[in-house]
Gaussian input, Z-matrix of N, CA and C with variables (Angstrom, degrees):
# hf/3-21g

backbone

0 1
 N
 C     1     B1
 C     2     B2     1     A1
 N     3     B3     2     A2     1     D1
 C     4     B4     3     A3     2     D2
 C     5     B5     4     A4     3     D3
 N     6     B6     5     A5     4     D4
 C     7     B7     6     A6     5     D5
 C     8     B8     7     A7     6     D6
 N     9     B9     8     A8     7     D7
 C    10    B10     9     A9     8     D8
 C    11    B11    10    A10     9     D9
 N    12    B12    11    A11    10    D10
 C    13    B13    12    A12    11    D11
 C    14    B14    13    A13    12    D12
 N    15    B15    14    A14    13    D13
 C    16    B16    15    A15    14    D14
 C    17    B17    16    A16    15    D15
 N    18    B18    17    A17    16    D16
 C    19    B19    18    A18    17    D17
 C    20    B20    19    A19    18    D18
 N    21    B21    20    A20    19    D19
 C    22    B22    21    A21    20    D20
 C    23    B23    22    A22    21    D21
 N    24    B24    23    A23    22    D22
 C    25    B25    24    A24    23    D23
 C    26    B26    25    A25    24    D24
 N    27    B27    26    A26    25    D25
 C    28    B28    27    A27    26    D26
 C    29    B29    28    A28    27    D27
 N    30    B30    29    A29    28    D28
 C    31    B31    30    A30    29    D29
 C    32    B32    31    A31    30    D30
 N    33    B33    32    A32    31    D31
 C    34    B34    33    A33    32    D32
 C    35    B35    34    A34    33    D33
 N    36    B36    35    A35    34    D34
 C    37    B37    36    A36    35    D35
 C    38    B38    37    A37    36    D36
 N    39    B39    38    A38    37    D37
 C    40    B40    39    A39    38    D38
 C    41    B41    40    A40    39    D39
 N    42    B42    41    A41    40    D40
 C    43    B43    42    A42    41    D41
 C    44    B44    43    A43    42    D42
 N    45    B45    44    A44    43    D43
 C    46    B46    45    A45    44    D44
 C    47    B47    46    A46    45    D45
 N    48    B48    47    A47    46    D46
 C    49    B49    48    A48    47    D47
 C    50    B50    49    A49    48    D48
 N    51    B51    50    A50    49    D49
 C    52    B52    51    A51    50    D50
 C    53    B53    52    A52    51    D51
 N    54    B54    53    A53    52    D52
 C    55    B55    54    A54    53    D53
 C    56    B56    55    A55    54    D54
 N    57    B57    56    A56    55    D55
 C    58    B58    57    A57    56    D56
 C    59    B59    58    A58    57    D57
 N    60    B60    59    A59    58    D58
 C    61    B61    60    A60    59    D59
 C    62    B62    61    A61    60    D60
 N    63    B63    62    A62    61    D61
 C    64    B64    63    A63    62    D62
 C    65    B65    64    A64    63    D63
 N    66    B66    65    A65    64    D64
 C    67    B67    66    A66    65    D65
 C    68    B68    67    A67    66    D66
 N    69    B69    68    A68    67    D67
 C    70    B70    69    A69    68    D68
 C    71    B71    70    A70    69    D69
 N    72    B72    71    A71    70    D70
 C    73    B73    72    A72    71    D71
 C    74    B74    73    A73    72    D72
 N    75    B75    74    A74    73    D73
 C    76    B76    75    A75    74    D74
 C    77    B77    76    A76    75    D75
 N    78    B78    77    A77    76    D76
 C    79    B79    78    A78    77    D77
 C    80    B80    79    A79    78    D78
 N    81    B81    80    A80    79    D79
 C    82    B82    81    A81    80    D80
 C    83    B83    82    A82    81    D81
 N    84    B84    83    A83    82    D82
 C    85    B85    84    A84    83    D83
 C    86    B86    85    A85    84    D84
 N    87    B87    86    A86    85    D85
 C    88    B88    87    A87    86    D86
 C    89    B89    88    A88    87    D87
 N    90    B90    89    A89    88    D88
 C    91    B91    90    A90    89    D89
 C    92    B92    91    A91    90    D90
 N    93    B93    92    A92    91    D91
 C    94    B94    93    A93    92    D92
 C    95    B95    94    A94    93    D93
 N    96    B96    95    A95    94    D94
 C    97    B97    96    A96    95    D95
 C    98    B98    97    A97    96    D96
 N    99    B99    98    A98    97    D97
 C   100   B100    99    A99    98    D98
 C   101   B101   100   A100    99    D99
 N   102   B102   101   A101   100   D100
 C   103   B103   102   A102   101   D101
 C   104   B104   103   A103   102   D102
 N   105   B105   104   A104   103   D103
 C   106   B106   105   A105   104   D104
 C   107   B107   106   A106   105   D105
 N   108   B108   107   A107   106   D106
 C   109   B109   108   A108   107   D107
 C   110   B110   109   A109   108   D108
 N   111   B111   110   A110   109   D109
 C   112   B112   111   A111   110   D110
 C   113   B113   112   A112   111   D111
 N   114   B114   113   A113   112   D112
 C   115   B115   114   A114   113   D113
 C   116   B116   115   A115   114   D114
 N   117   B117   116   A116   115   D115
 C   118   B118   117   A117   116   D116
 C   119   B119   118   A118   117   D117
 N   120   B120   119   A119   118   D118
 C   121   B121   120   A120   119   D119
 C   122   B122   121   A121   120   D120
 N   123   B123   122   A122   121   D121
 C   124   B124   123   A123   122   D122
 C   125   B125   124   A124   123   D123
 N   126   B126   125   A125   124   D124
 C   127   B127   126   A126   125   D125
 C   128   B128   127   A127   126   D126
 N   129   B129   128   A128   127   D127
 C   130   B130   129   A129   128   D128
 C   131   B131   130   A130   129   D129
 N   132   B132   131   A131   130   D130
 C   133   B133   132   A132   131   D131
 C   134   B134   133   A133   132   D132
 N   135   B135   134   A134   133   D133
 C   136   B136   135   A135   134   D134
 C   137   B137   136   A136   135   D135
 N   138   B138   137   A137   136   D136
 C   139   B139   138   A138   137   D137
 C   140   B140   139   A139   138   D138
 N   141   B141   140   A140   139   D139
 C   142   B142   141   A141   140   D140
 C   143   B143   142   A142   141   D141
 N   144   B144   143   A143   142   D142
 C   145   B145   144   A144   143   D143
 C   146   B146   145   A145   144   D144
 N   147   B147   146   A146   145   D145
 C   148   B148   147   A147   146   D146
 C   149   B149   148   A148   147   D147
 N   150   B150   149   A149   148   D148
 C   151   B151   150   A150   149   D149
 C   152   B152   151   A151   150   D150
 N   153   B153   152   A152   151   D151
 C   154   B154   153   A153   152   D152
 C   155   B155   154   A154   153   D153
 N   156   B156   155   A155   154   D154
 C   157   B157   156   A156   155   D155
 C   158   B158   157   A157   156   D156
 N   159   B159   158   A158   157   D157
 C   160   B160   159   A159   158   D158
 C   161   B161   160   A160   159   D159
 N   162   B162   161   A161   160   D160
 C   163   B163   162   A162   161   D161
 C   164   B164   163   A163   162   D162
 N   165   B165   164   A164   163   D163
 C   166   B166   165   A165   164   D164
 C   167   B167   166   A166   165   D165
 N   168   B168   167   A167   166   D166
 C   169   B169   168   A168   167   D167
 C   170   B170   169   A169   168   D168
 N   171   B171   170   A170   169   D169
 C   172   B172   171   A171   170   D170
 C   173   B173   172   A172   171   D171
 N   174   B174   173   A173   172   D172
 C   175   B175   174   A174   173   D173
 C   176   B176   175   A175   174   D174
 N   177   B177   176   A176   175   D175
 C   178   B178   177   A177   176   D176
 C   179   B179   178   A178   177   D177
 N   180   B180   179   A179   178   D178
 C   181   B181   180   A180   179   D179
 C   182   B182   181   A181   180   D180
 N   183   B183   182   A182   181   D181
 C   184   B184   183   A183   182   D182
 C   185   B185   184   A184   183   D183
 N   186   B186   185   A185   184   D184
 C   187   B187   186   A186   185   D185
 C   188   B188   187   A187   186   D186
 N   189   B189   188   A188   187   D187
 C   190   B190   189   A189   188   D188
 C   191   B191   190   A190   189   D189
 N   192   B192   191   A191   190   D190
 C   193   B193   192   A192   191   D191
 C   194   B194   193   A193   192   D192
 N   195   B195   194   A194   193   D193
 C   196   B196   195   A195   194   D194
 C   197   B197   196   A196   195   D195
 N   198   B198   197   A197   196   D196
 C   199   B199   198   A198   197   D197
 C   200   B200   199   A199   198   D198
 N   201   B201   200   A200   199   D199
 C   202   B202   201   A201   200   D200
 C   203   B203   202   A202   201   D201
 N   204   B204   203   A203   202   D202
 C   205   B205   204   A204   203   D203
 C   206   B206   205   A205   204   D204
 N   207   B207   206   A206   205   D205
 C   208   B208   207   A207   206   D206
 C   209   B209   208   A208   207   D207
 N   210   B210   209   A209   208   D208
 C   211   B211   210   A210   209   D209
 C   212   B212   211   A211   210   D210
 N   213   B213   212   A212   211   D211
 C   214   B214   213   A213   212   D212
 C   215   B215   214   A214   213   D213
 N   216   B216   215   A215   214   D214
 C   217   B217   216   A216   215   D215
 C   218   B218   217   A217   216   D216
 N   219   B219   218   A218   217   D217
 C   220   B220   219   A219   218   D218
 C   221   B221   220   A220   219   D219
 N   222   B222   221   A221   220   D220
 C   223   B223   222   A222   221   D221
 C   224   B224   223   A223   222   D222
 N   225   B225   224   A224   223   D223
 C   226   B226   225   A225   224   D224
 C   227   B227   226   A226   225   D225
 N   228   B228   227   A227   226   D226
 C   229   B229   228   A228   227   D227
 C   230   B230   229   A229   228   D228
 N   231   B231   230   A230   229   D229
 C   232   B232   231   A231   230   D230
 C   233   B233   232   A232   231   D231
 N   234   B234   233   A233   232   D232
 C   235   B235   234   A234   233   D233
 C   236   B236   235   A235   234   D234
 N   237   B237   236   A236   235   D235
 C   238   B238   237   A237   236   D236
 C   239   B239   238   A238   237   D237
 N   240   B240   239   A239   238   D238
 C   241   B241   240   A240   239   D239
 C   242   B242   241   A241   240   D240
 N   243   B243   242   A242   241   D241
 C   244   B244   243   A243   242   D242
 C   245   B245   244   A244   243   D243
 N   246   B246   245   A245   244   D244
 C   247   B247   246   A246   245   D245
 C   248   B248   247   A247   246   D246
 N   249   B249   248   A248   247   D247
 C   250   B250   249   A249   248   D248
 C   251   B251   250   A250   249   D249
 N   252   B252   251   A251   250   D250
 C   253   B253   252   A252   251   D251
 C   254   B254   253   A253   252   D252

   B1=1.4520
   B2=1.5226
   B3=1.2976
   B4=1.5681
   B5=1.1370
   B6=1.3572
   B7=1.1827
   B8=1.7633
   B9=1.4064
   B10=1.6164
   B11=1.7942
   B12=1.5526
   B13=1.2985
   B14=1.9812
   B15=1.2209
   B16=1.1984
   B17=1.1824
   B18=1.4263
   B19=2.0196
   B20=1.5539
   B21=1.7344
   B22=1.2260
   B23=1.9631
   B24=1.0761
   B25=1.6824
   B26=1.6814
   B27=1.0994
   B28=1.7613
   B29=1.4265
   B30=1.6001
   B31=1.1123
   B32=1.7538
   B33=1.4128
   B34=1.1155
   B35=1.3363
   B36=1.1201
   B37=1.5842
   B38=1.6911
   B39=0.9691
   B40=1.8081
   B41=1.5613
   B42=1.6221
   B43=1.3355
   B44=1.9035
   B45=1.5683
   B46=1.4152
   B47=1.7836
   B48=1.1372
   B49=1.8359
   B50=1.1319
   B51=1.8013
   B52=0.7567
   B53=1.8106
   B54=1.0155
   B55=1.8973
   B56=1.9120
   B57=1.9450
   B58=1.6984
   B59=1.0103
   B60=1.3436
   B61=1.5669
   B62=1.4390
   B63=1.1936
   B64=1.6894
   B65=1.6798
   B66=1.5568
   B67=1.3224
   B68=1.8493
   B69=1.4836
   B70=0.9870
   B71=1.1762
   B72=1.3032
   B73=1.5051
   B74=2.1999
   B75=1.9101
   B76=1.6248
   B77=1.8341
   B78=1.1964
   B79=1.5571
   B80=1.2114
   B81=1.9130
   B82=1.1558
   B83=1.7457
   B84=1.2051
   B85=1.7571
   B86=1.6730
   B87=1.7473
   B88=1.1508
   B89=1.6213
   B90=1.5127
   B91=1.1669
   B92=1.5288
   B93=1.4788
   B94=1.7396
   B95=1.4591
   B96=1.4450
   B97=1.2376
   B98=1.9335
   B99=0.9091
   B100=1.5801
   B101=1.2341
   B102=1.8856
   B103=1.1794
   B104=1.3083
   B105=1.5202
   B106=1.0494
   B107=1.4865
   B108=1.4261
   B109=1.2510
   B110=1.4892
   B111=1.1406
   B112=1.7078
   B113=1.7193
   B114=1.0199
   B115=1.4865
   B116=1.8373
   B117=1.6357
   B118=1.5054
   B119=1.2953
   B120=1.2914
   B121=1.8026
   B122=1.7267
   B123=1.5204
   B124=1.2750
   B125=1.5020
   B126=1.6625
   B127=2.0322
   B128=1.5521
   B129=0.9370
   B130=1.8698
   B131=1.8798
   B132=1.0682
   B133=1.4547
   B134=1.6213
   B135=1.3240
   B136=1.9937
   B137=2.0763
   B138=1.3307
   B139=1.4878
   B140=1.5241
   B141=1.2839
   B142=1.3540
   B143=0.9401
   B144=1.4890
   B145=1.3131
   B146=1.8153
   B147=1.1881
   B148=1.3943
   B149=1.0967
   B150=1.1776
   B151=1.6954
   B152=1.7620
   B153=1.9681
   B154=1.3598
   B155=1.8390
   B156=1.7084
   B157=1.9869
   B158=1.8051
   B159=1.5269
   B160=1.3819
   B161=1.7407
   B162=1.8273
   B163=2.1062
   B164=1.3913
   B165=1.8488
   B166=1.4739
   B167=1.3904
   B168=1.0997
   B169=1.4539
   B170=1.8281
   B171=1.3950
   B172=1.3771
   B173=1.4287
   B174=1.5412
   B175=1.4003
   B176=1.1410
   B177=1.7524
   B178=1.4097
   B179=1.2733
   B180=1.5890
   B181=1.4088
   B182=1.2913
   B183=1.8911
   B184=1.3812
   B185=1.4932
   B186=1.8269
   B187=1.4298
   B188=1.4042
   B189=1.5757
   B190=1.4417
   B191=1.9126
   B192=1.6601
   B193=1.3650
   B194=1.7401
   B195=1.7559
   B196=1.4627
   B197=1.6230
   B198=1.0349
   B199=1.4797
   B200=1.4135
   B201=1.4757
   B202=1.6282
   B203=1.5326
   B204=1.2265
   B205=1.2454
   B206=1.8791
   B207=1.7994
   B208=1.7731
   B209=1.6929
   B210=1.6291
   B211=1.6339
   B212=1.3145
   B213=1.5016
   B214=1.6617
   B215=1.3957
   B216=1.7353
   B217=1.1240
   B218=1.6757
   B219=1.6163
   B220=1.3453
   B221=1.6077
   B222=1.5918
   B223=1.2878
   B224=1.5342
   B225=1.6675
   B226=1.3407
   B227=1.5287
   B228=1.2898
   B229=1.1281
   B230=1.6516
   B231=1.5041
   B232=1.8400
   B233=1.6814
   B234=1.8383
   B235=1.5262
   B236=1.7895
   B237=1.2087
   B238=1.8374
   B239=1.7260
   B240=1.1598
   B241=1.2520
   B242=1.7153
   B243=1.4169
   B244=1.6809
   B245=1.4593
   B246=1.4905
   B247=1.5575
   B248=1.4604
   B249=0.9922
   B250=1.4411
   B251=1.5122
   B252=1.0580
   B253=1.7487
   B254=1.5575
   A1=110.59
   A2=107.90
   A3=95.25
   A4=134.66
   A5=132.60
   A6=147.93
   A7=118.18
   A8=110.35
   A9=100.40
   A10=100.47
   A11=112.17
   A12=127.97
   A13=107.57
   A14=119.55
   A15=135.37
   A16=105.87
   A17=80.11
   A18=106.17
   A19=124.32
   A20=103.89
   A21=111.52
   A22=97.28
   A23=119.84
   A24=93.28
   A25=110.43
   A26=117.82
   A27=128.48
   A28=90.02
   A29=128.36
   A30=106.60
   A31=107.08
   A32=143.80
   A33=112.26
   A34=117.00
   A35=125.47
   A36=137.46
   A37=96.93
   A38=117.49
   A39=106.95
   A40=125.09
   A41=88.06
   A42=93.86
   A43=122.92
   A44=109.96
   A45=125.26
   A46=65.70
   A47=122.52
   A48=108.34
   A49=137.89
   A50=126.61
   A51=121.77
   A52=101.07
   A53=102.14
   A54=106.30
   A55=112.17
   A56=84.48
   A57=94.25
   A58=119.07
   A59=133.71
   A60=137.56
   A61=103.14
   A62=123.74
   A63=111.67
   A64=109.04
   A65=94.62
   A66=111.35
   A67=102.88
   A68=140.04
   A69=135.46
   A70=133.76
   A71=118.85
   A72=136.82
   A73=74.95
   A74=93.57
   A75=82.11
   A76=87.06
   A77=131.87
   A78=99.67
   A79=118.43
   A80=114.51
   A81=112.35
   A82=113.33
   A83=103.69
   A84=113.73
   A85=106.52
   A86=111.90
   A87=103.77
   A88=104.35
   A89=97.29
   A90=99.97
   A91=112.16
   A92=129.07
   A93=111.99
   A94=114.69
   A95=90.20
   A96=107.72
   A97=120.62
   A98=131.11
   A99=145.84
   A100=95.89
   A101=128.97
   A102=115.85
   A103=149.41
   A104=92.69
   A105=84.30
   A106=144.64
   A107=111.38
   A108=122.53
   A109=98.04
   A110=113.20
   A111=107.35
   A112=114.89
   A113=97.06
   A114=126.39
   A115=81.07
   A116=112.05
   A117=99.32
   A118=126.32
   A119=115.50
   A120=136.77
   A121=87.92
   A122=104.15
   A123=130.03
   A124=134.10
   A125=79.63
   A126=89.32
   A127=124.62
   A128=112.94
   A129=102.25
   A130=94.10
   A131=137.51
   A132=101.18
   A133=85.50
   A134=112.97
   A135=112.89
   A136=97.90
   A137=107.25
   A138=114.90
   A139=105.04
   A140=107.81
   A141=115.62
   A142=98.74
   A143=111.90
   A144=136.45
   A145=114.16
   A146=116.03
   A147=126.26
   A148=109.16
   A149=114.40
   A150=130.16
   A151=102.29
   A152=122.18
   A153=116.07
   A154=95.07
   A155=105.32
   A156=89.89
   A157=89.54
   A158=116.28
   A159=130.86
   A160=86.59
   A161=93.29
   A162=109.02
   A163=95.84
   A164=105.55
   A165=88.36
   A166=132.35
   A167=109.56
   A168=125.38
   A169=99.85
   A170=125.12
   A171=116.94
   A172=127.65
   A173=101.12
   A174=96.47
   A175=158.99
   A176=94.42
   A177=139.19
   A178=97.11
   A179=117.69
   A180=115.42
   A181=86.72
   A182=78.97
   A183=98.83
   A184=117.09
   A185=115.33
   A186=136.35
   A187=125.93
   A188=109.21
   A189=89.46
   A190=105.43
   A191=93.93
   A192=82.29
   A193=104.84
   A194=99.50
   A195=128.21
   A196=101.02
   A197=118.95
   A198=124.95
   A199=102.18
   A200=98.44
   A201=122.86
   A202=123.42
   A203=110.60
   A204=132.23
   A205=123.78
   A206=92.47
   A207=112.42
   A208=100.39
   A209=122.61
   A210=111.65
   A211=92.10
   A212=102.60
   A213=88.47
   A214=91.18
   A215=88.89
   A216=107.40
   A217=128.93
   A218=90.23
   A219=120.43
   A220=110.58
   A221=102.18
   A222=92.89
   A223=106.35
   A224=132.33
   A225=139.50
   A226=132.37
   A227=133.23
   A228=119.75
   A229=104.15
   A230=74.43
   A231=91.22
   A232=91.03
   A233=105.14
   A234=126.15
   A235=97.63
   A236=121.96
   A237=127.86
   A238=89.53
   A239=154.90
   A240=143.86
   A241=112.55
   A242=102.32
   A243=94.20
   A244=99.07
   A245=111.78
   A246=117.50
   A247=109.01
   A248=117.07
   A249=126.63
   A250=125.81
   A251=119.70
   A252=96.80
   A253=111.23
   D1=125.64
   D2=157.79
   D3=-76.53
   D4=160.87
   D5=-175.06
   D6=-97.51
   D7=164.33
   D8=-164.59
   D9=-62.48
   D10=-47.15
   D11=176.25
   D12=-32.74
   D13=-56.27
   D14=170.07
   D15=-24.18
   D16=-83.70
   D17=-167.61
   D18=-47.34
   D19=-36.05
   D20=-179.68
   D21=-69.30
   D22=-30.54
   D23=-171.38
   D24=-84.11
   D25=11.36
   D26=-163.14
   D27=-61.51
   D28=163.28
   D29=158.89
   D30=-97.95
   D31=-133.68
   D32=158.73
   D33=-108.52
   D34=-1.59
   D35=151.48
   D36=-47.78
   D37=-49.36
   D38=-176.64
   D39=-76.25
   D40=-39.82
   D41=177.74
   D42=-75.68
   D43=0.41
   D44=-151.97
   D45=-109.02
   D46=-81.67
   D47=177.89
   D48=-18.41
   D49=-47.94
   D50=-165.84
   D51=-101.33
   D52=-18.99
   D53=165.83
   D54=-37.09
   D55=-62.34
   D56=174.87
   D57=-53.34
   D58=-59.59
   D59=170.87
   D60=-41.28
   D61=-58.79
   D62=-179.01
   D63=-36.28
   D64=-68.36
   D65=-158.84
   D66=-63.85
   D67=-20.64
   D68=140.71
   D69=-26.94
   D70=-43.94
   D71=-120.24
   D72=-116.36
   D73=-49.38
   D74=-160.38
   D75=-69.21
   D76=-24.64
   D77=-157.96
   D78=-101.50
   D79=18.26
   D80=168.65
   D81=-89.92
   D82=8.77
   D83=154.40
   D84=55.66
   D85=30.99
   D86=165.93
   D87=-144.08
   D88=52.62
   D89=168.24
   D90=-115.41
   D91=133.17
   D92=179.51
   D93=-68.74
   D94=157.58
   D95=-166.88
   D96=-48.21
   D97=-38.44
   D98=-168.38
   D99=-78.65
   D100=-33.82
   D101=143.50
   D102=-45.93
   D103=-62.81
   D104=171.78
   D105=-63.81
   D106=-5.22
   D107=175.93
   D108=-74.30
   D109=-59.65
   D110=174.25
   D111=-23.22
   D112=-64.35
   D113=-162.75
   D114=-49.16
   D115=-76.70
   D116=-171.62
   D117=-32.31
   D118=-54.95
   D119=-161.33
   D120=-38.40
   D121=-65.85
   D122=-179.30
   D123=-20.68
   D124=-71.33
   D125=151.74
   D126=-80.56
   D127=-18.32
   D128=166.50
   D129=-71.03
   D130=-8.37
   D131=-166.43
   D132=-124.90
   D133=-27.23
   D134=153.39
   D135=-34.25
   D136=-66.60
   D137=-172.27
   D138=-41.70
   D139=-84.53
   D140=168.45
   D141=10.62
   D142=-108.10
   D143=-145.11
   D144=-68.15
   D145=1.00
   D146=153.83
   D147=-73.72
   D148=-82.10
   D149=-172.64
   D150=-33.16
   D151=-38.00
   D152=-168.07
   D153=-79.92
   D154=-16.02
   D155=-160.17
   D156=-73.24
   D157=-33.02
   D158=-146.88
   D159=-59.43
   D160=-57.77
   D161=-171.39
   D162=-27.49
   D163=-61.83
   D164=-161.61
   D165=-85.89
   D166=-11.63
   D167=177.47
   D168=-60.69
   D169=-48.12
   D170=165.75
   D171=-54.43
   D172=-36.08
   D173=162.75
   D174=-77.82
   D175=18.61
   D176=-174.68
   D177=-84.90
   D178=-64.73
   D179=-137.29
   D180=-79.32
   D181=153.94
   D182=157.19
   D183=-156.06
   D184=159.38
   D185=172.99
   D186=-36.47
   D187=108.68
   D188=170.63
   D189=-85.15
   D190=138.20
   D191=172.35
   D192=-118.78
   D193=149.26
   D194=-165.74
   D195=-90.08
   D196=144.10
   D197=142.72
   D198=-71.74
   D199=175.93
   D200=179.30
   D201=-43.85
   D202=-51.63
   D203=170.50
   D204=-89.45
   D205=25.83
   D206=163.97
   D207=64.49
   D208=21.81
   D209=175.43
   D210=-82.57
   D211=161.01
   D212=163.93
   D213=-115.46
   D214=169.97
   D215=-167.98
   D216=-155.69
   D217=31.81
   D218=164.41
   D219=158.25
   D220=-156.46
   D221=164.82
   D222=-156.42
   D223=149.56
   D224=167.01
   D225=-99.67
   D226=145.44
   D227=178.74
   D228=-69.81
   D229=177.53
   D230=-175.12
   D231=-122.14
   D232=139.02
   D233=-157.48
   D234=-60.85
   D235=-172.49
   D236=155.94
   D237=-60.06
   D238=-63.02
   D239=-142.74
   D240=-78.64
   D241=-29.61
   D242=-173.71
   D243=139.94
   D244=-46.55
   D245=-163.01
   D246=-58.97
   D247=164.57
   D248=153.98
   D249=-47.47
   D250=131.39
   D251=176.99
   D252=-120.11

């Protein structure tokens, strides 16, 4: 099992792998039970820590913005929602 320490260095390419394997692992329904609880804990904090690389990775991008004639001519972030800001 990994540990939170683990998980936090995954990148999310790793951590998006080993989620599946969890989630494999629980629905081939021959894992015992005390496992499989393991196994859950595991992927909720596998999730986690996707969902936090995904947060920030959005809070990366950003807008190229065009003049009139489509040059660009810088660039803006994009709001918490997605939009342009």
């Amino acid at each position: 099992m990994a540990t939170q320490t683990d998980i936090a260095a995954l990148s999310f390419e790793e951590a998006l792998k080993a989620l599946e394997d969890v989630v494999r692992r629980l629905e081939s329904g021959e894992t015992p039970l005390d496992e499989s609880i393991q196994l859950y804990s595991q992927g909720d904090e596998l999730r986690k820590h996707c969902q936090a690389r995904l947060d920030a990775a959005q809070a990366r991008i950003e807008a190229i913005v065009t003049d009139r004639e489509g040059r660009p001519t810088g660039v803006r972030p994009f709001d918490d929602s997605g939009a342009l800001s």
